[in-house]
N, C-alpha and C positions, 0 to 999 in steps of 0.2 A: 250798321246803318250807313248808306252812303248819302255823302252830298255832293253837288256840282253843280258848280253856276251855270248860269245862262250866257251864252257865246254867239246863237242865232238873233241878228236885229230885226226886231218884227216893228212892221208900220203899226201903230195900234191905233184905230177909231175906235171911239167907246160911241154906247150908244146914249141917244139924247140927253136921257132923262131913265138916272140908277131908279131902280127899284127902290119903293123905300124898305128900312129896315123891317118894319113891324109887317109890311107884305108878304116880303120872302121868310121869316119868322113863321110866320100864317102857314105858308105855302110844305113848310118842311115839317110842319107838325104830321102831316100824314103825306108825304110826296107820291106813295106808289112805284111802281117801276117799269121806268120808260117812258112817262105821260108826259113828263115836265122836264121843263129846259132851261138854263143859264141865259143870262141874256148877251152873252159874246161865241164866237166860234174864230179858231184859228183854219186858215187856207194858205197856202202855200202851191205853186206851180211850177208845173215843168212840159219841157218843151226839147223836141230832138236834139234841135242844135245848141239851143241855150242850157240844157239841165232845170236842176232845181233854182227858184229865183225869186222874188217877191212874196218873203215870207210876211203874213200880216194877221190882227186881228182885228175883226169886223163885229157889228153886232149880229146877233142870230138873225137868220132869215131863210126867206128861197134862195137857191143856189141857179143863176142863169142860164140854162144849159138849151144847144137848138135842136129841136125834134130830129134829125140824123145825131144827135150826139153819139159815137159808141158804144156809152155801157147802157143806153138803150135797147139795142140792136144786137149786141154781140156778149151782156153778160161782161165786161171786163174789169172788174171790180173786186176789192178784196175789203178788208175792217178786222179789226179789235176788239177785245172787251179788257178793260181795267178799273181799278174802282181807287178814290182816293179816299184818307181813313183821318177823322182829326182825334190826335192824340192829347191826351190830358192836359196837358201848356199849350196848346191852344193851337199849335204845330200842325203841318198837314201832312201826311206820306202816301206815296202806295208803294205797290208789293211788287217785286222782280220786274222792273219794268223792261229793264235789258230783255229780257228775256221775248216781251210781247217784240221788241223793235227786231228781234232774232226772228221771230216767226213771222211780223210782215212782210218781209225782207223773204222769206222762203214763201211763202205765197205770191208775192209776188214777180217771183221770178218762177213759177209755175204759172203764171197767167198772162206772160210776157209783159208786163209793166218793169217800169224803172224802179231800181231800190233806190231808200231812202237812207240818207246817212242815218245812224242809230244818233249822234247829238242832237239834230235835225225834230227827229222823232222826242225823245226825251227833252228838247229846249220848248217844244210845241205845245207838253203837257203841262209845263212845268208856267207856261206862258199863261195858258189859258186859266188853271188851277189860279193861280196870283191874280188876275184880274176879276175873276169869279168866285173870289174864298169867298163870302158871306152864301155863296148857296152850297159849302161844306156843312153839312149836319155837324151839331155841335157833342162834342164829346159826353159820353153815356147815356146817348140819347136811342140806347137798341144799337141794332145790326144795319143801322143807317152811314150812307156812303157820297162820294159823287161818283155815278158812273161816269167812265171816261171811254167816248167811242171813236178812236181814228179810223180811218176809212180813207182809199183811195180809189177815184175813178177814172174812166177814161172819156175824155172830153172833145177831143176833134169832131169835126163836125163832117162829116164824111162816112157813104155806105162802103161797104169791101171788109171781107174778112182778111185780115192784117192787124197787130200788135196798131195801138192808136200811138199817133206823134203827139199827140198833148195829154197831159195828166193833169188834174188835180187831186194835193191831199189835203186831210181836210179833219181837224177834232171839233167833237160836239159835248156837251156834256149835261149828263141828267140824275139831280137829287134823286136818291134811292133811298125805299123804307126797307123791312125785312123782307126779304124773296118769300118768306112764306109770312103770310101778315099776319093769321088766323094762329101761327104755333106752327114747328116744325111736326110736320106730319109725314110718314111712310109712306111713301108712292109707291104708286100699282106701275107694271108697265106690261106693254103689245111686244108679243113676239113678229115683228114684220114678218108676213113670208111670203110676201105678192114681190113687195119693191123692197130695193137694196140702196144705200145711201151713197156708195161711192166705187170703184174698181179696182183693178190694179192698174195703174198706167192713171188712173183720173185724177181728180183733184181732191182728193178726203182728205189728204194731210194738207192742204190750204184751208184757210179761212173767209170763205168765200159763198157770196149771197147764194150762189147755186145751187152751193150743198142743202143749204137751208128749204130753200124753194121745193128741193127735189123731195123731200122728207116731211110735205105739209099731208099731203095728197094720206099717207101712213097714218101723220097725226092724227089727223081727220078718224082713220077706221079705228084707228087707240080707241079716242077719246069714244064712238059708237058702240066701243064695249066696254065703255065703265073706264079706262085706264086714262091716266095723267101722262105717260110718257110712251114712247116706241122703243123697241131695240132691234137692232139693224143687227144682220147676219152679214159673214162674207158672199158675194156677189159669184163665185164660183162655184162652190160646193153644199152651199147655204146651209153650212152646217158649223162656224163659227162666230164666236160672238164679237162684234166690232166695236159699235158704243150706242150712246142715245142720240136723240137727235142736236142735243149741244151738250151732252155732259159725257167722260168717261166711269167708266164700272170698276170696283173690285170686287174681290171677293175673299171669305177670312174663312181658314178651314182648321179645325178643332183642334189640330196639332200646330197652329200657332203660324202656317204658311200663312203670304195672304198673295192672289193672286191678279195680275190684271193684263186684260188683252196688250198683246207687243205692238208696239209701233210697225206697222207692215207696208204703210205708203197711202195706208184707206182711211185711216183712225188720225185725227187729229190731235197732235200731241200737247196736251192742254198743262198750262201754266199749274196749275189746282195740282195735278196729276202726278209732276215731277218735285213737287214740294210734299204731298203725301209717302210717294215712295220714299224718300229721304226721312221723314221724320218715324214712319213705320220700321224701317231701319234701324234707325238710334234706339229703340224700343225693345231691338232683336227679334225682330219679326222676320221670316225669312221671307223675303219679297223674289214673286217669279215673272216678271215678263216674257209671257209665251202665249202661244195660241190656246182658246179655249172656247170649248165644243158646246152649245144648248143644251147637249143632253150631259154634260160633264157636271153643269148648272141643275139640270131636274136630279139625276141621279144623287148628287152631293148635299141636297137639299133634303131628298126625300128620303136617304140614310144617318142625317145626322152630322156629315160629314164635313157642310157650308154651315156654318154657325153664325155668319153675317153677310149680308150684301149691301153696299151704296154706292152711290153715283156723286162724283162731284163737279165741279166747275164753278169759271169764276161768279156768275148770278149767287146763283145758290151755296155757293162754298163743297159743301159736305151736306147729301138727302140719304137716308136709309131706304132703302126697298124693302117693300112689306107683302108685295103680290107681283106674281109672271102670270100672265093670262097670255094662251093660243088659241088657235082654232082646233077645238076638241077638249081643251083641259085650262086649268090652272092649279095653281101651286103658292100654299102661301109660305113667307121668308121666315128665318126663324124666328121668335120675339126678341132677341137679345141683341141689342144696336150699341155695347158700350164701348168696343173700338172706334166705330165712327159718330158717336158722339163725341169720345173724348180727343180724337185727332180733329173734329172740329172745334172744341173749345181751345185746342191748342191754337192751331192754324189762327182763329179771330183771337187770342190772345198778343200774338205776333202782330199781326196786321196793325190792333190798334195800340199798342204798346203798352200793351200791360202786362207783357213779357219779354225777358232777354230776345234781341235777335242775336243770335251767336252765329246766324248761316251770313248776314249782312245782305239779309233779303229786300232789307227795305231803303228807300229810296226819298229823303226831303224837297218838296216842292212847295212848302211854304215854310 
């Protein structure tokens, strides 16, 4: 477990009038995910000549921004996903945060914005968490969380395709109940083979509204044929598997390999993903990052051969796959999901501390 004080000074305004306690109590009994909000957000600015500068926390609200603003106009926006976890003494943590302020930081120098220093980033969470612990779910209350959403955009107020001279960044943060409310249940997914999610040379290994955007249009025909999720092919030969529309894939094959698409420039390389291959690891699982075919997936399934497939990320943690539907067929997954069950009781055992962290994944923020 790591700690580390706070170094960045931030203006703090709180707002009018706290919540009282027995509202937000109310409000967390069932939050949902994404609906509801904290009543502070951290902003922070930067500007060509000056840098980053007036770091502050405000109370939640609109953000002023002038109809030329550029991430209007030109898309130049990047975010986060992280979630904080309150542990048995009343403690708050989340999980590899280094890690998310490492992939801002490569995002955003894929989409010309300024990096952010990583203490910068971790003082921000660490800020906004401490003034907004009561809307922390309260320990063993489920697979309840505070999402934690930083996001940076471009604010100058000026048309012209050009990197923008002003930035802001900016955390928000939203109580979370379970990603699946109803019981974890086996998702179906779309085989995309109209649209592609990303390129070589694009931005798929960013984290960025684009990608999102560009994969509703997919969602959309999934969800027309029955299916919860899409899975994106590569954009070349459309014949490998890249990931979901926000989660990566593996896959577990009867001789104990387990496999999952390689990081190639198009696949966003997720927090969830590199903490799986590690613990999959320790277990002796012989893990391959490499490229892998659709038909590698129908073929391995319909021999016997895939004896598991899931999908993770940070929302959801760890979902098994239960159905691949295309245009012409589908195929269902095998029944047996006890690796990616038990790698996800591992994984929320860590999180919320009701297991050793022996990797020092985690991270005190209150």
């Amino acid at each position: 477990m790591t700690t580390t004080p706070t170094s960045t000074a931030f203006a703090v305004t709180e707002v009018a009038e706290r919540a009282p306690v027995e509202k937000i109590a109310a409000l967390l009994e069932n939050p949902g995910f994404g609906n509801l909000f904290t009543e502070h957000m951290v902003q922070v600015d930067w500007d060509r000549g000056t840098g980053w500068h007036d770091a502050r926390v405000v109370p939640y609200g609109p953000i002023p921004l002038e109809p030329s603003a550029a991430v209007f106009h030109y898309a130049q926006e990047i975010f986060e996903g992280m979630k904080a976890y309150r542990h048995e003494d009343g403690s708050v943590w989340t999980f590899r945060p280094e890690r998310n302020a490492e992939r801002l930081n490569s995002s955003a120098r894929r989409l010309a914005l300024p990096e952010l220093p990583p203490t910068v980033f971790l003082d921000s969470i660490r800020e906004l968490v401490r003034i907004d612990e009561a809307w922390v779910p309260e320990y063993g209350s489920g697979e309840t969380s505070l999402y934690l959403r930083p996001f940076m955009i471009a604010t100058e107020e000026a048309l012209g395709v050009r990197p923008s001279n002003r930035v802001l960044f900016s955390v928000i943060a939203s109580p979370a109940g379970a990603y699946f409310a109803g019981g974890l249940t086996p998702v179906s997914l779309w085989v995309s083979e109209q649209y592609v999610r990303a390129a070589a040379g694009g931005t798929g290994a960013a984290k960025c509204g684009g990608n999102y955007a560009a994969s509703l249009a997919s969602q959309a025909e999934g969800i027309e044929n029955g299916c919860d999720q899409v899975v994106f092919l590569d954009a070349q030969e459309h014949r490998y598997v890249e990931e979901l529309g926000g989660m990566n894939l593996f896959f577990l094959y009867a001789d104990g390999r387990v496999v999952t698409p390689e990081l190639t420039g198009t696949i966003l390389p997720g927090v969830t993903r590199s903490s799986l291959i590690e613990l999959a690891a320790e277990r002796g699982l012989q893990v391959e990052e490499r490229r892998f075919t659709i038909d590698e997936w129908r073929d391995g399934v319909a021999s016997g051969e895939i004896t598991e497939v899931f999908a993770c990320g940070t929302a959801a943690v760890i979902t098994p796959v239960g159905r691949l539907a295309w245009n012409g067929g589908e195929l269902t997954m095998p029944g047996s999901h006890e690796l990616s069950l038990s790698l996800r009781q591992e994984l929320l055992d860590i999180q919320y501390g009701r297991a050793e962290d022996r990797h020092g994944w985690l991270y005190q923020l209150v």
